[in-house]
N, C-alpha and C positions, 0 to 999 in steps of 0.2 A: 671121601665117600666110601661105604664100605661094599661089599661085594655084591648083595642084594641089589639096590639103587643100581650100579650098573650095568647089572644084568635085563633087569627090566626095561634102563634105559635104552639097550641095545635092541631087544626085543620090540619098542616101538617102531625104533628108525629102521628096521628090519621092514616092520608090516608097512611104513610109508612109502619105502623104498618100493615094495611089490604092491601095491595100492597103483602108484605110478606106473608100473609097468603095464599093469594092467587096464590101466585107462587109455593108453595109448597101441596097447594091441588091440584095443576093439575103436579105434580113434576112426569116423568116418574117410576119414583120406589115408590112400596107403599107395605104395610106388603099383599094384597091380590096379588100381582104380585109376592111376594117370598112366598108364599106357593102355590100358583099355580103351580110356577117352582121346587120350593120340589114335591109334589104331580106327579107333572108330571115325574119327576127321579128315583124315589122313591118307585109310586103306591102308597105310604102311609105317611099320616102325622103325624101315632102314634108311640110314641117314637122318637122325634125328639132330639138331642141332642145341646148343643149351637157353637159344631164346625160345625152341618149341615147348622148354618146360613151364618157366617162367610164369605163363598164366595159371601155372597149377599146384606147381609145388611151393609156393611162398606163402605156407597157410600164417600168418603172424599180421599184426595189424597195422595198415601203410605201405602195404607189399613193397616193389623195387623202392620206393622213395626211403622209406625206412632203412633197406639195406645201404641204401649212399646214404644216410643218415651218420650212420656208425662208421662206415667207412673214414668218411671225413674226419669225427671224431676221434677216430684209432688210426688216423692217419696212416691210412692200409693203403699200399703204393706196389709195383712189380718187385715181385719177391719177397714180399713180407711174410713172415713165418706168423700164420693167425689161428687159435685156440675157438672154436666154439662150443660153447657149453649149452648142453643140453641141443644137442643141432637136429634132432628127429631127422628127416627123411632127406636134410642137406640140403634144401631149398637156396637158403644165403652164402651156407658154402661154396654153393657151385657157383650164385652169383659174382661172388670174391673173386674166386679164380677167372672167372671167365669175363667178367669187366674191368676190373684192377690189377690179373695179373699176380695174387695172392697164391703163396702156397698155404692150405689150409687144411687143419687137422677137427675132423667134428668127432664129440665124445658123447655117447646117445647109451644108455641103461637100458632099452630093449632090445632085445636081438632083432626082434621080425624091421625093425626102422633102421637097423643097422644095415640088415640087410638089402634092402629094400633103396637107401642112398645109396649103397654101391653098387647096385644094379643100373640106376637112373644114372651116376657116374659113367657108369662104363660105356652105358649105351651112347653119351654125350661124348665121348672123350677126353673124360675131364678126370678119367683116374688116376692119371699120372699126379694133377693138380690136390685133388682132396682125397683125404684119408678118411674113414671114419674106422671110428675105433668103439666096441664097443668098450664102454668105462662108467667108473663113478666122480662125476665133476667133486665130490669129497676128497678124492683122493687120486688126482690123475697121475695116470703112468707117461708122464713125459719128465724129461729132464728139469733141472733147474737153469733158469737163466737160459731157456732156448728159443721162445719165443718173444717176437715181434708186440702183438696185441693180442687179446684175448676179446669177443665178443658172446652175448648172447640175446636173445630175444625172447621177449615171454615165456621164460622155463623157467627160471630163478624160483618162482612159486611154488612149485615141487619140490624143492630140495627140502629138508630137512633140517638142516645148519646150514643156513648161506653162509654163516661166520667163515667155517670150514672151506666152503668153495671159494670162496674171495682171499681166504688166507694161499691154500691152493695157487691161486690163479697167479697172487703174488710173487709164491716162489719160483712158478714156470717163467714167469716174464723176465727183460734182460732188464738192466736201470734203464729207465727213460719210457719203458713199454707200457703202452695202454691198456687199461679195460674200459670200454663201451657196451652197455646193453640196458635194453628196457629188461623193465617188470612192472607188475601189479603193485599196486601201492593203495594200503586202508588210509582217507584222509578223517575218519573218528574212529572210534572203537567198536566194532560190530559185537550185537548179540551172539551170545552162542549157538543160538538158532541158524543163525546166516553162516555162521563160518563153518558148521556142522553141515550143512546143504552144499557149500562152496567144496569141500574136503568129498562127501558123500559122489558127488556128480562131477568134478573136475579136479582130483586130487591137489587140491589148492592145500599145502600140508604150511605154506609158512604165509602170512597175511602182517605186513609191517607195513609203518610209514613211509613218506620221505627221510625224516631224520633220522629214522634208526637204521634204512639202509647207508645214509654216507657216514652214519656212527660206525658202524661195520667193515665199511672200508677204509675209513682216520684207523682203528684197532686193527686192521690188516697189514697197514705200512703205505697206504695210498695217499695221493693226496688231491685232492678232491678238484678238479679243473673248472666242471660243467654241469647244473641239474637242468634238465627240465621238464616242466608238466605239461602231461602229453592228454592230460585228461579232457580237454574240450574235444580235442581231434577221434579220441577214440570213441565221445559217446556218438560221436557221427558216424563214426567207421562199424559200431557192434551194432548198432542201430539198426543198419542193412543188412550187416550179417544175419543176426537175428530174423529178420523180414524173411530173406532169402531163404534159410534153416525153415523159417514155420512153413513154408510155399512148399519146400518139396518134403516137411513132414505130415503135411497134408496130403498132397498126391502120391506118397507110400502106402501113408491107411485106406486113403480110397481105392486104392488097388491092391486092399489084404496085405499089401507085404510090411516086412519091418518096418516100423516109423523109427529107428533109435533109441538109445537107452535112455528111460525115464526119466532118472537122478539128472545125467546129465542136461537133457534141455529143463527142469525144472531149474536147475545151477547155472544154466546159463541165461533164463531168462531174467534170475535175482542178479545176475551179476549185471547185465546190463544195465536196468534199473538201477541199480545202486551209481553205476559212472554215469547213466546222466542226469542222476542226481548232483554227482559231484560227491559221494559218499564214499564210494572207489572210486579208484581210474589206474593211470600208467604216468611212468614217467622215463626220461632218458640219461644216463646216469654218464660221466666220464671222469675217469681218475686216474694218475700218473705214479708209476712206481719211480721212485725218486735213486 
């Protein structure tokens, strides 16, 4: 490929990369929006303990059940060295550490979420247990062959090259080390329209199948444990989220103030629709570096 091609190509995965960033700095949940609502339940934010976070920070879908989901699957145990990609504000990291006993590194491309988990860390006392770094799951800065499992939860969508991140994830892990994590999964081909609206309001930058994500990881070095489709549970699960989302984007505009960005709840309401139609959905993915 010559030097043009490239260049260009670089320049996209540039603007995805800051597309994502930027979706997620103006993301309705942020670590000052849950200590605001501790504080305000509470009177106080001393002594907070990490089951007081728990109802707030596991924005991902299947909240705790989901994070013992993966757990099992990556067979995460006291002292397992565990990778999560794309961990935004450390939600399931801190569940790791602080259920299983996990030492866990989250890799998050925004600064203010980077931030933001180490703060809710600290205030738990769980910094010792998780790190956040910020990083690019493309190209993480950890060693080879140093971790235990790798996990993540609906972020995979974002990337730009899964291929890369799973290759990645590969060389971090030891032989025998896991990766476990949902993602988004197209089960037909969507118009251009939709995946233009999905990219526009949820930087949904990569939209694949089932097959072609465990083609990704067979091409990685993985070897493929465990699929499953998670898509009945989620059209239940976005279903009320959704509900929830229009209830209090309604009592925003009744009372003048921001209702959220556009793009966004117009991209979220297609995406719903689309899972319970069964057109999108999610799935659980496990695979075993050999």
């Amino acid at each position: 490929m010559d030097k043009v091609p490239q260049t260009l190509m670089g320049s996209a995965m540039a603007s995805k990369i800051r597309s994502a960033i930027d979706f997620y700095d103006r993301h309705p949940i942020s670590a000052q929006i849950i200590l605001a609502k501790l504080e305000a339940t509470r009177g106080t934010l001393e002594g907070l303990q990490p089951d007081d976070l728990f109802p707030h920070d596991q924005d991902h879908y299947g909240g705790l059940a989901a994070n013992d989901a993966l757990a099992k699957a990556a067979r995460i145990g006291i002292g397992s060295k565990v990778v999560d990609l794309c961990a935004g504000l450390g939600g399931p990291a801190r569940y790791l550490a602080h259920r299983f006993g996990a030492i866990v590194t989250g890799i998050e491309l925004t600064p203010a979420r980077v931030a933001g988990a180490a703060e809710l860390s600290r205030r738990v006392g769980l910094n010792g247990q998780v790190r956040m770094i910020e990083g690019n799951v493309m190209d993480l800065p950890l060693a080879d062959a140093s971790q235990d499992a790798v996990i993540s939860q609906e972020a995979l969508l974002h990337v730009p090259d899964i291929a890369r991140a799973f290759a990645e994830a590969h060389r971090v892990l030891r032989p025998g080390g896991r990766i476990a994590f949902t993602n988004w999964v197209v089960h037909r081909p969507l118009p251009e329209g939709q995946r233009q609206l999905l990219w526009d309001g949820m930087a949904a930058a990569t939209l694949i199948g089932i097959e072609a994500h465990a083609g990704l990881l067979r091409a990685a070095g993985f070897e493929i444990e465990a699929v499953e489709d998670e898509t009945p549970a989620w059209g239940t699960i976005l279903g009320e989220r959704l509900r929830m989302y229009e209830k209090l984007r309604g009592e925003a505009e009744a009372a003048g103030t921001p209702s959220g960005h556009d793009d966004f709840y117009r991209s979220y309401v297609l995406f719903v629709d689309l899972v319970q139609r069964k057109e999108m959905g999610g799935a659980r993915f496990t695979a075993v570096k050999q």
